[in-house]
C-alpha positions as CSV (number, residue, x, y, z in Angstrom):
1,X,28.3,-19.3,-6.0
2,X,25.0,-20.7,-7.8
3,X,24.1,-17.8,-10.2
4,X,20.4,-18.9,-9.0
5,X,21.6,-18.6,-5.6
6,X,22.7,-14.8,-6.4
7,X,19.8,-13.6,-7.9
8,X,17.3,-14.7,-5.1
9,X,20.1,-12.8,-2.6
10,X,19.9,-9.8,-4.6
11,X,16.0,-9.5,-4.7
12,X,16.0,-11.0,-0.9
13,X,18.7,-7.5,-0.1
14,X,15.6,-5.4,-2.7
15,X,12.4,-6.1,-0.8
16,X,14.5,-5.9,2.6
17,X,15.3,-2.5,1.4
18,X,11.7,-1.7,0.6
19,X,10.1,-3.2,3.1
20,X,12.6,-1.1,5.7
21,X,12.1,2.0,4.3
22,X,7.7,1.9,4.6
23,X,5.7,1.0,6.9
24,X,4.2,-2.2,7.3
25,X,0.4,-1.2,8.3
26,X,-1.0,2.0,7.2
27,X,-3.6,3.3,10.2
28,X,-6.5,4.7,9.9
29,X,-7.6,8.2,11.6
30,X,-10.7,9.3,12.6
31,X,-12.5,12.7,12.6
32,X,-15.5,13.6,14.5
33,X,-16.9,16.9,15.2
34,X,-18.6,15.3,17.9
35,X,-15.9,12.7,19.8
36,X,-16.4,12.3,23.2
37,X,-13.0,11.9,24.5
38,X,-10.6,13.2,21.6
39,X,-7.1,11.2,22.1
40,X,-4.3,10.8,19.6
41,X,-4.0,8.8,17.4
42,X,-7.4,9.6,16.6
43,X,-7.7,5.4,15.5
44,X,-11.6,5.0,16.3
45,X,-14.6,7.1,16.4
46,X,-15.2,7.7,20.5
47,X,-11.3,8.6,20.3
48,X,-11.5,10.9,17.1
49,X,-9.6,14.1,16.0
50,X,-12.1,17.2,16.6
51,X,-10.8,19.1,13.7
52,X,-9.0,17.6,10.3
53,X,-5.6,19.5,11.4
54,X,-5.5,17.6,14.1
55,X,-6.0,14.1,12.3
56,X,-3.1,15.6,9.8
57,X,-1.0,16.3,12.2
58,X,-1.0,12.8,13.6
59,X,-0.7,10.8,10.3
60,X,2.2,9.7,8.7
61,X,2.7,8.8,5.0
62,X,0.5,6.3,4.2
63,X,-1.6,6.5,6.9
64,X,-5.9,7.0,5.7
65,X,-8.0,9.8,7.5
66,X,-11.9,9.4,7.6
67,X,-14.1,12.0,8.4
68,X,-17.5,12.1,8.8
69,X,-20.1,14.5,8.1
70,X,-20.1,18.0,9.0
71,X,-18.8,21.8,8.2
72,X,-15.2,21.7,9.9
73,X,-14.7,25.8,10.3
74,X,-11.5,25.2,12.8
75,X,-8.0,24.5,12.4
76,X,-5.3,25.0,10.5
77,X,-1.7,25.8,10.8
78,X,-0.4,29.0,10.2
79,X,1.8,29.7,7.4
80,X,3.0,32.9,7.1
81,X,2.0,35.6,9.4
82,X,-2.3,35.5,9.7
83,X,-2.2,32.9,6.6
84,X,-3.1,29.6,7.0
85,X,-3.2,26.3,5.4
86,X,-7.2,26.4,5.5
């Protein structure tokens, strides 16, 4: 076999490998105090996350969370006993 041949096989079987392992498109989740109709996966503002825990919650790695203004006093996951995350 073409040594040429071999190498482009090798870094074909490399980003295959890569490119399996991650995903493709990142999304984008919302947060909104505010949203009128909260609906996972949170991907626009009338469909936003209420509460950044939420938005967490539905993201996976990767994945960019926007979040407007606002004091966000809710949510959370609890950790140990009363503790949580907040």
């Amino acid at each position: 076999m073409n040594t040429r041949l071999l190498k482009v096989s090798r870094l074909c079987a490399v980003l295959c490998t890569v490119l399996a392992t991650r995903p493709l498109f990142a999304a984008t989740l919302y947060v909104w105090q505010g949203s009128p109709s909260p609906t996972q996966p949170y991907t626009n503002w009338s469909t936003a996350a209420t509460n950044i825990q939420d938005a967490v919650d539905a993201a996976s790695a990767g994945d960019k969370i926007v979040v407007t203004n606002g004091v966000y006093a809710t949510g959370g996951k609890s950790i140990y006993g009363t503790m949580t995350n907040r």
